[in-house]
FINUTOR-912313 format. One record per residue (C-alpha): x, y, z. Coordinates in pm, whole numbers, plus 32768, in hexadecimal, padded with zeros to 4 digits. Each point is the difference from the previous one (the first is absolute). Example, Ala and Ser with C-alpha at 12.3 -4.5 7.8 and 13.67 -1.06 7.14 Angstrom:
residues 2
<site u="84CE" v="7E3E" w="830C"/>
<site u="8089" v="8158" w="7FBE"/>
END
This chain:
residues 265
<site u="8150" v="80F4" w="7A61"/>
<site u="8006" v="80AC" w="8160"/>
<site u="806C" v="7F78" w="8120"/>
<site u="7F7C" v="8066" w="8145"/>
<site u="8077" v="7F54" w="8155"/>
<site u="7F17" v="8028" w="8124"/>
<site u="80EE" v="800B" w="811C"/>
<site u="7FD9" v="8069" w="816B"/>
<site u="80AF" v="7F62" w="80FF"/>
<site u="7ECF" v="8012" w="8138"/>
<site u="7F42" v="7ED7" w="7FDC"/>
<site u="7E4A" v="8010" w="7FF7"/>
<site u="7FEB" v="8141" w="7F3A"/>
<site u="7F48" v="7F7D" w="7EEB"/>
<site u="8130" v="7FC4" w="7F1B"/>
<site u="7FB3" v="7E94" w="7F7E"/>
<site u="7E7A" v="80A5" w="7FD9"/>
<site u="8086" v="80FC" w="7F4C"/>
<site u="80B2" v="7F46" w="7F10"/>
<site u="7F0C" v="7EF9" w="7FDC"/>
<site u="7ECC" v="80E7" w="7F8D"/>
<site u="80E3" v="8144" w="7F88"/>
<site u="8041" v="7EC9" w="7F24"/>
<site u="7EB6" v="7F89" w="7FA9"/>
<site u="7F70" v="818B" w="7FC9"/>
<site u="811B" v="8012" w="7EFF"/>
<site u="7FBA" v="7EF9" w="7F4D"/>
<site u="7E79" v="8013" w="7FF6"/>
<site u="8042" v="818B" w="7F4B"/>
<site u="80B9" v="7F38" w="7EF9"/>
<site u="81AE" v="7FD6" w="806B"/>
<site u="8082" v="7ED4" w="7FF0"/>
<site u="809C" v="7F7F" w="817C"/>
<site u="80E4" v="7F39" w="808E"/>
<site u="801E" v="8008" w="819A"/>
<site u="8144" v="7F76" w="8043"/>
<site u="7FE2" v="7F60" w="8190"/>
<site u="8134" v="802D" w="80BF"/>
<site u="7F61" v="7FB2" w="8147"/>
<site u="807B" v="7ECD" w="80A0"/>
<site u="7EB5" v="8025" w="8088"/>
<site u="7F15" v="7FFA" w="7EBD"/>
<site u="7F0C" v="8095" w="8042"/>
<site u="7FD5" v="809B" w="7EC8"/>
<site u="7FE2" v="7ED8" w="7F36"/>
<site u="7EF3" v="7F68" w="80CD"/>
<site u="7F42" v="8143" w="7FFC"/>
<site u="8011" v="7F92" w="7E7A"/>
<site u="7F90" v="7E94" w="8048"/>
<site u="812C" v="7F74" w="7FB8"/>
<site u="8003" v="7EAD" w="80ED"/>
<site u="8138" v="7FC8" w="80C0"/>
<site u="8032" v="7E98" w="7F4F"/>
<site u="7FD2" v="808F" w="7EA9"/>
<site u="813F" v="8105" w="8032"/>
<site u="810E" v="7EEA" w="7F56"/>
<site u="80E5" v="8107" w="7F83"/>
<site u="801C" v="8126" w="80DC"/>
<site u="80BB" v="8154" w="8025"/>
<site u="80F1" v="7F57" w="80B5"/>
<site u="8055" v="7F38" w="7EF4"/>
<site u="8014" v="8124" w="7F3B"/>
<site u="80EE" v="80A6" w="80FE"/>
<site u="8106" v="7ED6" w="8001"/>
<site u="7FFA" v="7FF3" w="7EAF"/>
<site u="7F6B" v="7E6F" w="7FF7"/>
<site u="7EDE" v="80B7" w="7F3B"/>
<site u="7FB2" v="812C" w="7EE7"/>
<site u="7EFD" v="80D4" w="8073"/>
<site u="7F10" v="7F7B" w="7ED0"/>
<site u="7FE5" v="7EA1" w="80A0"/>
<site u="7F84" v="80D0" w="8172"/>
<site u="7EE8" v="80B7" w="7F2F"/>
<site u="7EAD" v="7F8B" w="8051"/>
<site u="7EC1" v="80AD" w="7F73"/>
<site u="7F0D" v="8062" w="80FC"/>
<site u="7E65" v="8002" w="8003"/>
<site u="8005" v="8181" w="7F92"/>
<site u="8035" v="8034" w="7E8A"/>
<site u="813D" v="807A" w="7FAA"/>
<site u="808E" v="8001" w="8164"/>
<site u="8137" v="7F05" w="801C"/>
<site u="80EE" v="7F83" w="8145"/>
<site u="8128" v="7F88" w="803E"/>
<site u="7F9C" v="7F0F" w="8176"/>
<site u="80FA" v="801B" w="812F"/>
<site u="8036" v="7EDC" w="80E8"/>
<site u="8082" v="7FE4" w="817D"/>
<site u="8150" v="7F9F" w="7F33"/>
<site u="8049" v="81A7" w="7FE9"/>
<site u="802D" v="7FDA" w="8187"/>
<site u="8173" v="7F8D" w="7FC2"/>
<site u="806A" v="8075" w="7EB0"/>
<site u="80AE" v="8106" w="809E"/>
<site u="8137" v="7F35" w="808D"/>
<site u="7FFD" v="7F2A" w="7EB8"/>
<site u="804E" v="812E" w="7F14"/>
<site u="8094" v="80D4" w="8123"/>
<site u="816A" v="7F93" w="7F79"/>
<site u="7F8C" v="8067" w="7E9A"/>
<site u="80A0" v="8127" w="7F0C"/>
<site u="7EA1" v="8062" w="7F89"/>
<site u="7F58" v="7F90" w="8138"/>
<site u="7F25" v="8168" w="7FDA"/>
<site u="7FCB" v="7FC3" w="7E60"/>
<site u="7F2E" v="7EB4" w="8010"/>
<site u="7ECD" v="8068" w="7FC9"/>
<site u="808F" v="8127" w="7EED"/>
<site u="807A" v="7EF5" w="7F6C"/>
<site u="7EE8" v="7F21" w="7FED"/>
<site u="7F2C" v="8129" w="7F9A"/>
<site u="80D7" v="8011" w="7ECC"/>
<site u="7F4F" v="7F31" w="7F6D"/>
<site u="7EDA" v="8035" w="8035"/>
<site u="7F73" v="801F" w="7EAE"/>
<site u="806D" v="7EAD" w="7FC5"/>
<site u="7EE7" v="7F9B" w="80E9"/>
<site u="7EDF" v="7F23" w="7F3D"/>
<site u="7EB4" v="80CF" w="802A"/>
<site u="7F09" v="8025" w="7EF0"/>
<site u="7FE6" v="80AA" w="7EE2"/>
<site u="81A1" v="804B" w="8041"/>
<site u="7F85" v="817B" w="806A"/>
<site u="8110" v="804D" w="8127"/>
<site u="7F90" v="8070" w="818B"/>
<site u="7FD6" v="8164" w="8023"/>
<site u="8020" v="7FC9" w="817E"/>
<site u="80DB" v="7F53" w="80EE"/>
<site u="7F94" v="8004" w="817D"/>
<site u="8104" v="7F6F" w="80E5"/>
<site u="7F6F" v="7FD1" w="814F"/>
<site u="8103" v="800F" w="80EA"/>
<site u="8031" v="7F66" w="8178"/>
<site u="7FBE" v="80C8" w="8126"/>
<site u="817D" v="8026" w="801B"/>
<site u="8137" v="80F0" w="7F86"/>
<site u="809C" v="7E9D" w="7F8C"/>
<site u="80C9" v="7F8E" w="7EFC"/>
<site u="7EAA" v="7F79" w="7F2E"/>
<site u="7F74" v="81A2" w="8023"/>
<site u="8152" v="8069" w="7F72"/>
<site u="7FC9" v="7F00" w="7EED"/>
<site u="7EE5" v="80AD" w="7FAE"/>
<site u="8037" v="8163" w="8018"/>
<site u="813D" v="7FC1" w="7F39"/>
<site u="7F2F" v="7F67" w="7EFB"/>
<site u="7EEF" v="815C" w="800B"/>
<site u="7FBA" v="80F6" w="7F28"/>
<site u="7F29" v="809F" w="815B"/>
<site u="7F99" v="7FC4" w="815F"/>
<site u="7E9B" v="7FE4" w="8078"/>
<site u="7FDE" v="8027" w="816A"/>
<site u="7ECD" v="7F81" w="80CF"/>
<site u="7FF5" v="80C5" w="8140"/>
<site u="7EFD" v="7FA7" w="8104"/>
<site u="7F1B" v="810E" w="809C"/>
<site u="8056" v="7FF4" w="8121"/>
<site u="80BE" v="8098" w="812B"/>
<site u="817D" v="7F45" w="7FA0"/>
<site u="7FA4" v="804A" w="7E6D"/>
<site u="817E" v="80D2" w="7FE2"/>
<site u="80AB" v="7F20" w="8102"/>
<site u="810D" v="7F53" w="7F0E"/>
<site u="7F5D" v="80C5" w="7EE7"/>
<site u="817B" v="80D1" w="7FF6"/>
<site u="80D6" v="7EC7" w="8022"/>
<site u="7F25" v="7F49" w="7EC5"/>
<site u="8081" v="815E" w="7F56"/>
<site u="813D" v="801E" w="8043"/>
<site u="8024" v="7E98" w="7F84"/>
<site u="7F68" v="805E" w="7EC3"/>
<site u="80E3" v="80EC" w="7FEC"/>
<site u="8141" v="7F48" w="8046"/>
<site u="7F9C" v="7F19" w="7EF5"/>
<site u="7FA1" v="8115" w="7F17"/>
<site u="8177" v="8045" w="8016"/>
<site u="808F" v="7EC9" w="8003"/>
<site u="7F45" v="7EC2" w="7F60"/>
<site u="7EE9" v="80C2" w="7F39"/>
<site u="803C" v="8166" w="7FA7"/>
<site u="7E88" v="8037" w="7F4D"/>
<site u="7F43" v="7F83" w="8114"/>
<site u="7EE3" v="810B" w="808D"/>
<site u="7EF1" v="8013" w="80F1"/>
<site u="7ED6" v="800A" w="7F2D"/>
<site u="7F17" v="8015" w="8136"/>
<site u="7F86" v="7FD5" w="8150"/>
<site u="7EBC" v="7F52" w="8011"/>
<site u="7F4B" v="805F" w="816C"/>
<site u="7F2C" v="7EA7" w="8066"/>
<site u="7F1A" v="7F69" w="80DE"/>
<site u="7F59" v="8168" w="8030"/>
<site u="7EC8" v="801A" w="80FB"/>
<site u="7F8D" v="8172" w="8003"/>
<site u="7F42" v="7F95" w="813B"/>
<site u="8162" v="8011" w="8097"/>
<site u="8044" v="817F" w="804F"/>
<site u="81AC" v="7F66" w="8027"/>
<site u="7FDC" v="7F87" w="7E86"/>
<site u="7FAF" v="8124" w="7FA1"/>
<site u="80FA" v="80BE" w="8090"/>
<site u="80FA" v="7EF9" w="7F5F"/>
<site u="7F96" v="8057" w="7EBB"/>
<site u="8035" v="8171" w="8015"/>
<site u="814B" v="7FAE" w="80BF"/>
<site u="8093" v="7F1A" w="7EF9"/>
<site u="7F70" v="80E9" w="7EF5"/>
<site u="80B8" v="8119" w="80BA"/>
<site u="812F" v="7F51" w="7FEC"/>
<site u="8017" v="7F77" w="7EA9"/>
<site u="7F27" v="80F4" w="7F30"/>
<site u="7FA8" v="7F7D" w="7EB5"/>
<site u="80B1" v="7EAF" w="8032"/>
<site u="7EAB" v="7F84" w="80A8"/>
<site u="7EEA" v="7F95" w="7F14"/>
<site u="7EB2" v="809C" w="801D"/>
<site u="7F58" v="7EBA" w="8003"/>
<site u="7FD2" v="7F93" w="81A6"/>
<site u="7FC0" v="7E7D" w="800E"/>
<site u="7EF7" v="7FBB" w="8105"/>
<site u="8003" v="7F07" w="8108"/>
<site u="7F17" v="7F29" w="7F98"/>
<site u="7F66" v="7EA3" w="805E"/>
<site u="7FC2" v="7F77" w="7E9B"/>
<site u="8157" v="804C" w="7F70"/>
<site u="8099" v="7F26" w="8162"/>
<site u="7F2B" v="7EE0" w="7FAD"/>
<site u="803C" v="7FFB" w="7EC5"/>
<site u="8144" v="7F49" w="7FC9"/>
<site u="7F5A" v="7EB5" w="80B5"/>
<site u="7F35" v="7FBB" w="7EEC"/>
<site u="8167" v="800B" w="7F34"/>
<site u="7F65" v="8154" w="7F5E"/>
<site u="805A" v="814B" w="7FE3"/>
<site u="7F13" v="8104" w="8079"/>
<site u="7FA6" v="809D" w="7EC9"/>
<site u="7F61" v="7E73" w="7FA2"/>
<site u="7F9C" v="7FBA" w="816D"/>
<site u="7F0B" v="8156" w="7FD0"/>
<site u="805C" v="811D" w="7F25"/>
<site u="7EEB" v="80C8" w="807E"/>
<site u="80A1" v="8025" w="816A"/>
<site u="80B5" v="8134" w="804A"/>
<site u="815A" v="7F43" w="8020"/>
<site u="7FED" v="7F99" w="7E72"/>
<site u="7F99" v="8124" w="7FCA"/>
<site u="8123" v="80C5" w="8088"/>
<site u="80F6" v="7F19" w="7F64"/>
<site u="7F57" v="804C" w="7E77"/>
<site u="8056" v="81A1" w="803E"/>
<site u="8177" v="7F7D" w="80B3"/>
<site u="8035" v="7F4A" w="7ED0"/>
<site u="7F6E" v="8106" w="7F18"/>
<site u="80D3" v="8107" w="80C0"/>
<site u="8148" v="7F3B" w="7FDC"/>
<site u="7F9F" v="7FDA" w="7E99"/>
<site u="800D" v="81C3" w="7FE2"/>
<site u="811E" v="7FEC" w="80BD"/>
<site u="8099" v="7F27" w="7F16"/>
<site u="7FA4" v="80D6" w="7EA7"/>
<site u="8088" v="8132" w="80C7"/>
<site u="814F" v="7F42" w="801D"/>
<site u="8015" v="7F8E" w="7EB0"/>
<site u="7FC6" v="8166" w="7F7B"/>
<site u="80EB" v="80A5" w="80CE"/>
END
């Protein structure tokens, strides 16, 4: 099992998207996911259709400890694609474990067991996906102390590497002090219009700067993938024939390579 965090702390690039279909496109080429939601906000899980009323046990629950993870998992509509639902509760779990020894080893911990979780058939996740709040918080240290890697969404557009150096260096300082196998696997360049001569220019910029850390796959901007997660559906279900879905199957596919090239080195 691999667990990826998609972290970045500038809010509207596409991160919750990201996780949401990066998701779905993994599970659909046959990986078993769960999308952990540490947005107070989440957005992710009702991109997934789970209702707001149905979310009885929650991450924060799993963060206080009033809960094990395997009573937050919820299946989803896509096969093989699991959640774990956040709730407006995440908003002030900070000052309640603030006080806390292993205030930054909840959700570690909660991972743990993880293959204790009841899905089907008792095969195990391949992936985790913790979507992280648009903040360098104590819920995004949670999570990239609980990562194998870091995916980073990065808008196209002309602020793309503003904070971009501050969400590294604080991979970095947890690298050395909470997590010392933690990675970026990737920077993931969305919300791309190649009408826009500026987004363009963004892409060769941050390519420029971080080499092969960028994928190859560009998400587009693109109207169907925005509209899909008010039906409660992620793009690739919403219309997998629209270039957005599309782009998210070769991300996913891509992270996949990256992931045997890993493993054999």
């Amino acid at each position: 099992m691999r667990v990826l965090a998609l972290a970045n702390q500038k809010g509207g690039v596409g991160k919750t998207t990201t996780a949401i279909n990066l998701g779905t496109a993994l599970a659909a080429i046959g990986e078993r996911v769960l999308i952990v939601d540490l947005d107070p906000q989440g957005n992710a899980s009702t991109g997934l259709g789970i209702d707001r009323k149905s979310r009885l046990v929650s991450t924060y629950d799993v963060i206080v400890g009033d809960h094990p993870l395997s009573e937050a998992v919820v299946p989803t509509s896509v096969p093989r694609l699991w959640i774990a639902p956040s709730t407006l509760d995440l908003l002030g779990v900070e000052l309640e474990i603030a006080a806390t020894s292993d205030r930054t080893a909840r959700i570690k911990k909660a991972l743990a067991q993880v293959g204790d979780l009841p899905v089907e058939d008792g095969r195990p996740f391949s992936y985790v996906l913790i979507d992280c709040p648009p903040s360098l918080n104590l819920l995004t240290i949670n999570a990239l102390a609980a990562s194998d890697s870091v995916v980073v969404p990065l808008q196209c557009e002309f602020f793309a590497l503003e904070g971009l150096s501050q969400l590294l260096s604080t991979v970095e300082q947890v690298r050395k002090s909470l997590n010392p196998r933690l990675t970026i696997h990737g920077i993931v360049l969305t919300m791309f219009d190649p009408r826009n001569n500026l987004a363009t220019q963004v892409v060769a910029d941050v390519r420029g700067h971080m080499g092969d850390k960028v994928y190859d796959t560009v998400i587009p901007r693109n109207v169907r993938v925005s509209e899909a997660p008010s039906h409660g559906k992620p793009a690739l279900l919403y219309d997998l024939k629209c270039a957005g879905s599309q782009a998210y199957l070769r991300l996913a596919s891509e992270i996949i390579q990256r992931e045997r090239q890993i493993r054999a080195a």
